[in-house]
C-alpha positions as CSV (number, residue, x, y, z in Angstrom):
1,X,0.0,0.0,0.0
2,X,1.7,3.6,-1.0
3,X,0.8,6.5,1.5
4,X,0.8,9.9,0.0
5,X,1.6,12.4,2.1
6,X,-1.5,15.0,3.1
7,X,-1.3,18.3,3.7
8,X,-3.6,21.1,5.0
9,X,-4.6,23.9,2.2
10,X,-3.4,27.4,4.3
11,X,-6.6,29.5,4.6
12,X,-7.1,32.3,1.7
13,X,-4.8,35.6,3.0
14,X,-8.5,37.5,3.2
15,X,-10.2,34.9,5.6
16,X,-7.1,35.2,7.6
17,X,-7.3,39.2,7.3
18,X,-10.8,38.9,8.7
19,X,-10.3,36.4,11.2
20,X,-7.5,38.8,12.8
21,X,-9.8,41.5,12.2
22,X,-13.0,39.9,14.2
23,X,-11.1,39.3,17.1
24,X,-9.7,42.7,17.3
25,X,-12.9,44.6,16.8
26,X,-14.4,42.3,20.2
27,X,-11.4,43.7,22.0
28,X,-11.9,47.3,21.3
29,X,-15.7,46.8,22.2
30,X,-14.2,45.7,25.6
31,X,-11.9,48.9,25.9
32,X,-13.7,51.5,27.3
33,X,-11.5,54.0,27.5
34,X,-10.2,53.8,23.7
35,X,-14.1,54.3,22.6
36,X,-14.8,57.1,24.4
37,X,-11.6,58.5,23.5
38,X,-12.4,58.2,19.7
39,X,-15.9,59.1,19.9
40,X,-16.2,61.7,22.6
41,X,-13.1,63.7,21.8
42,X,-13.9,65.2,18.6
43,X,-17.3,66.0,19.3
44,X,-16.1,67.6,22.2
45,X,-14.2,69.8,19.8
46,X,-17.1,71.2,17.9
47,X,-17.7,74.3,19.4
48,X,-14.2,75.4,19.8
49,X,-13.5,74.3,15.9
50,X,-16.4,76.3,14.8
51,X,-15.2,79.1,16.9
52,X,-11.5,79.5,15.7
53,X,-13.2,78.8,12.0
54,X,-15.4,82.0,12.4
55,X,-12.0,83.7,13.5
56,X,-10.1,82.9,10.4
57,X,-13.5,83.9,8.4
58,X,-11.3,86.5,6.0
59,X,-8.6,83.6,5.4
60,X,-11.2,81.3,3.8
61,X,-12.7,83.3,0.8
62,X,-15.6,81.7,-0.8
63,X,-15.7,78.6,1.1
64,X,-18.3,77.0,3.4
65,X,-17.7,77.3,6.9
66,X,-19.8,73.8,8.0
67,X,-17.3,72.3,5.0
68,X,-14.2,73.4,6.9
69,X,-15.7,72.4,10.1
70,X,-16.2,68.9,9.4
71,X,-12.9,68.5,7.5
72,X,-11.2,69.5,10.9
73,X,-13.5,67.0,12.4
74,X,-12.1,64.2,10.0
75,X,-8.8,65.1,10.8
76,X,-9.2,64.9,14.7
77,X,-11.2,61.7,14.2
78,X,-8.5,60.2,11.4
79,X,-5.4,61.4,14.5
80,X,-7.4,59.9,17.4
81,X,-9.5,57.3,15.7
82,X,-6.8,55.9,13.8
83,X,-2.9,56.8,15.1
84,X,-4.3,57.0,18.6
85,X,-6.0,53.7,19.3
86,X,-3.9,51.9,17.2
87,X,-0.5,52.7,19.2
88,X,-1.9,51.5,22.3
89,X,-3.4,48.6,20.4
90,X,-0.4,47.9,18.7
91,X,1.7,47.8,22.3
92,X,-1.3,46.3,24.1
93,X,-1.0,43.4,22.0
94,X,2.7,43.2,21.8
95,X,2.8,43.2,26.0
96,X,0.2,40.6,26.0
97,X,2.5,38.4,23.7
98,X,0.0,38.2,21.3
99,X,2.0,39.2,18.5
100,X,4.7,36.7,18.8
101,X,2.4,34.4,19.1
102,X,0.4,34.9,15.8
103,X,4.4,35.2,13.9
104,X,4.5,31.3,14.6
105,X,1.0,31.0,12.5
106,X,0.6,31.4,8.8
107,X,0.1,35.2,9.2
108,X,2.1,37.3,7.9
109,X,3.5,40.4,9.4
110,X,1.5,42.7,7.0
111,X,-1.4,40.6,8.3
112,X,-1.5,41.2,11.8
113,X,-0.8,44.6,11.5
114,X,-3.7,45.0,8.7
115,X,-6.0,42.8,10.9
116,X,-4.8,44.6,14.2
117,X,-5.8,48.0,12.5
118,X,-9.1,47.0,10.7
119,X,-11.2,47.6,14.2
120,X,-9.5,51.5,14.7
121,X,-9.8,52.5,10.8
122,X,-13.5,51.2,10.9
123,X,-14.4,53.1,14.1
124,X,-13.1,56.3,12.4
125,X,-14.7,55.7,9.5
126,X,-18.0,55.3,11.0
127,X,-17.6,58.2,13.3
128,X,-16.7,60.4,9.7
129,X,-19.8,58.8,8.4
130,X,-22.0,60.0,11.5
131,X,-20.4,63.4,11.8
132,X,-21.7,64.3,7.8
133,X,-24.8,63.5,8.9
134,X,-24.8,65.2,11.5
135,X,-23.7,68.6,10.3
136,X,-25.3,68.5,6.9
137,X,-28.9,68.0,9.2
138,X,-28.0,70.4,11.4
139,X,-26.2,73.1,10.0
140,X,-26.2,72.3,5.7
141,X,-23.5,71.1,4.3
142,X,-22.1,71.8,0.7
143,X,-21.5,68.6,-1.4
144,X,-17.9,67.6,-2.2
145,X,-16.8,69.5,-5.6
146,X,-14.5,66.3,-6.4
147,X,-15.8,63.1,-4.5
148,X,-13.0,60.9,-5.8
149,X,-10.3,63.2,-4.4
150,X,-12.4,63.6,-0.4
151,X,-12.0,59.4,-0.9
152,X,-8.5,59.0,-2.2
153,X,-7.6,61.1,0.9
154,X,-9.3,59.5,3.6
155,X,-7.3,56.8,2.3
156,X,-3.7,57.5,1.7
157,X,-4.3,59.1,5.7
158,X,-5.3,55.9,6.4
159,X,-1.9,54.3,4.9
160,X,0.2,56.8,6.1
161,X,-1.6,56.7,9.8
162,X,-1.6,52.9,9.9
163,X,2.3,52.4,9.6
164,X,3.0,55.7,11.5
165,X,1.2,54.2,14.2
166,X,3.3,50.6,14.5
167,X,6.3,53.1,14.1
168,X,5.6,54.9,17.5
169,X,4.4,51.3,19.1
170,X,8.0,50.9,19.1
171,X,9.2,53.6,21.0
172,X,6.0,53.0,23.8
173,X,6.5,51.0,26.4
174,X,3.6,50.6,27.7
175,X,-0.1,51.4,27.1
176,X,-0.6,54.0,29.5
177,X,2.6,56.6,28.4
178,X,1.0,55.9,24.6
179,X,-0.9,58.9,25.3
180,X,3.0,60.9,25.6
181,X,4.6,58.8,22.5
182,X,1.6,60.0,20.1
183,X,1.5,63.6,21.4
184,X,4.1,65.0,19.4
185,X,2.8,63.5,16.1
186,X,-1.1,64.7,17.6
187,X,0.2,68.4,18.0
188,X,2.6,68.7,14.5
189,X,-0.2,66.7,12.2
190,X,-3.4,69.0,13.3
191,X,-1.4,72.5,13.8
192,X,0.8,71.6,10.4
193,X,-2.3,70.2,8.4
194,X,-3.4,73.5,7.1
195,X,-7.0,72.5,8.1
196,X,-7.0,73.7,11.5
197,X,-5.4,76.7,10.5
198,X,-4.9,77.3,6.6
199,X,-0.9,77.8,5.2
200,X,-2.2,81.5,4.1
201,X,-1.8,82.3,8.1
202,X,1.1,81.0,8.0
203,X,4.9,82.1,7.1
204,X,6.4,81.1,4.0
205,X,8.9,79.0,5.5
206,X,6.4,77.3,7.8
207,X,3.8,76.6,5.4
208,X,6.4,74.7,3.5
209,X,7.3,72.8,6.2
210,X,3.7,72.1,7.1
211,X,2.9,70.6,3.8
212,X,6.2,68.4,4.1
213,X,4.6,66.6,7.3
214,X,3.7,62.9,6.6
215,X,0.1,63.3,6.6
216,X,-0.3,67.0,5.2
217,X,-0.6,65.4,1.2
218,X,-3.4,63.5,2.0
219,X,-5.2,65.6,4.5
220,X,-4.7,68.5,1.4
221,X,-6.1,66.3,-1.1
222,X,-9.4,66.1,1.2
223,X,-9.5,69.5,1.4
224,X,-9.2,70.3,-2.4
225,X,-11.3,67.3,-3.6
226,X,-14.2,69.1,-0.9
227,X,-13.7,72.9,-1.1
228,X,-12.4,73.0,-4.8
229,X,-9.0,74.2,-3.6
230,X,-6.8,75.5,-0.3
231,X,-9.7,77.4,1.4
232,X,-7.2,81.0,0.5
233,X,-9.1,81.4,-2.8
234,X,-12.7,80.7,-4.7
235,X,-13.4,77.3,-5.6
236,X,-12.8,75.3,-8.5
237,X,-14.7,73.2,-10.9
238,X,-14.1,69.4,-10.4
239,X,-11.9,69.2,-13.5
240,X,-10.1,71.5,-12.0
241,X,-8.8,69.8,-8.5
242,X,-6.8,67.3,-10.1
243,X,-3.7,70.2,-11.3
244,X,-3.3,70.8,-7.7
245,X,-3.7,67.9,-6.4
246,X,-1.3,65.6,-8.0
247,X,1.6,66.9,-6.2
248,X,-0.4,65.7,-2.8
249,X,-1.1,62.8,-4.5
250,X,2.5,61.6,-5.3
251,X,3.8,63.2,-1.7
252,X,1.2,60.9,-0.1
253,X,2.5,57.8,-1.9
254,X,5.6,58.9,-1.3
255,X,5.7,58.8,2.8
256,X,3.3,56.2,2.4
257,X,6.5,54.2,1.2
258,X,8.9,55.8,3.5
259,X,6.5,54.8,6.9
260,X,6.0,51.5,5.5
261,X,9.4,51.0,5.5
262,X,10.1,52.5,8.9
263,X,7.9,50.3,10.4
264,X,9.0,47.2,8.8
265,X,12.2,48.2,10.0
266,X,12.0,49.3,13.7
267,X,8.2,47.6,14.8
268,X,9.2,45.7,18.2
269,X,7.5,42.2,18.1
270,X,8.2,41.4,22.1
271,X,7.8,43.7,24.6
272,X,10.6,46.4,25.5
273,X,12.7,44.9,28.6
């Protein structure tokens, strides 16, 4: 009698993906503090958004004021949402020995920190969702002049968030001082985003250094794809976004890579000693 050896088919990547994925998103449920943290804090914000918006009225010619609003809103949700939750995930998980432990399985290291992340970019997401509602029912809110651009941002934050996010994991030793480790980035990305406070404000020299921050290409690109342009001038047509945008576009791929990399090459699998 010949025995031929049997083996077990690997699950599809995807299934995997969404296994990882499932399990993290009944862990956030569990974590209290991380939810109201992403939920609560930028709808905290509101009022003193809209106030420091009506300040900078004469910087933001021709554009919709409940349009800038919620793009700041998207921008503290995408920072706390995303970057936020997912460092302290990220070293949570690593502490608990739950990383090294899903290395010895069949998922890959893009894996578990795509599955890890799926639960913090979906809560942001939904709270982004929500928050449009919510200010185009209460105050009216202007449709996006170039839709595909307002989604091509929300993503490339996403993948520039994402790896930033396992990058500071590795300098955090422990859940509790994540909330020091992510301040810096916090501060730079929502003062140097141009959204908060537009470049025109700004100095020459550092509104050039704002939009060379990781996240100011794709946070721009948001804000052309929905105002039509940088909020310092009229609108433009839809056709006309793209011009401007493509240098965001290709900066955003750009630190895309560069994070990616970073993370690849300094993300601590075991906990810090």
């Amino acid at each position: 009698m010949t025995l031929t050896p049997s083996f077990t088919m690997p699950r599809p990547s995807g299934r995997r993906l969404l296994a990882l994925a499932r399990t993290e998103l009944l862990l956030l449920r569990r974590n209290r503090t991380a939810l109201l943290t992403a939920v609560v804090m930028p709808i905290a914000l509101v009022g003193g958004l809209q106030s420091m918006l009506k300040a900078q009225r004469e910087h933001l010619a021709g554009v919709s004021l409940t349009a800038a609003l919620l793009l700041n809103l998207t921008v503290v949700s995408l920072v706390f949402g995303v970057y936020y939750n997912l460092t302290a995930a990220y070293v949570a998980r690593r502490g608990e020995l739950v990383l090294k432990r899903l290395r010895t399985g069949e998922l890959t290291d893009a894996e578990i920190l795509g599955g890890t992340a799926v639960p913090s970019v979906l809560l942001a997401g939904l709270q982004i969702v929500l928050m449009a509602v919510g200010v185009a029912a209460l105050l009216g809110l202007p449709a996006p002049v170039n839709p595909v651009l307002v989604l091509l941002g929300l993503l490339l934050a996403i993948g520039v968030l994402v790896p930033l996010a396992a990058l500071t994991s590795a300098v955090t030793r422990t859940v509790e001082t994540s909330g020091f480790t992510t301040l810096p980035v916090v501060l730079i990305t929502m003062a140097g985003s141009g959204l908060l406070v537009p470049f025109s404000v700004f100095p020459g020299w550092l509104a050039d250094l704002g939009r060379r921050l990781p996240a100011t290409p794709a946070l721009e690109l948001l804000r052309i794809g929905w105002l039509g342009g940088d909020g310092s001038a009229p609108a433009t047509s839809s056709a006309g976004t793209w011009q401007p945008a493509l240098p965001y576009l290709l900066g955003a791929l750009v630190w895309i890579a560069i994070t990616c990399w970073a993370a690849h090459r300094w993300f601590r699998w075991e906990p810090r000693r």
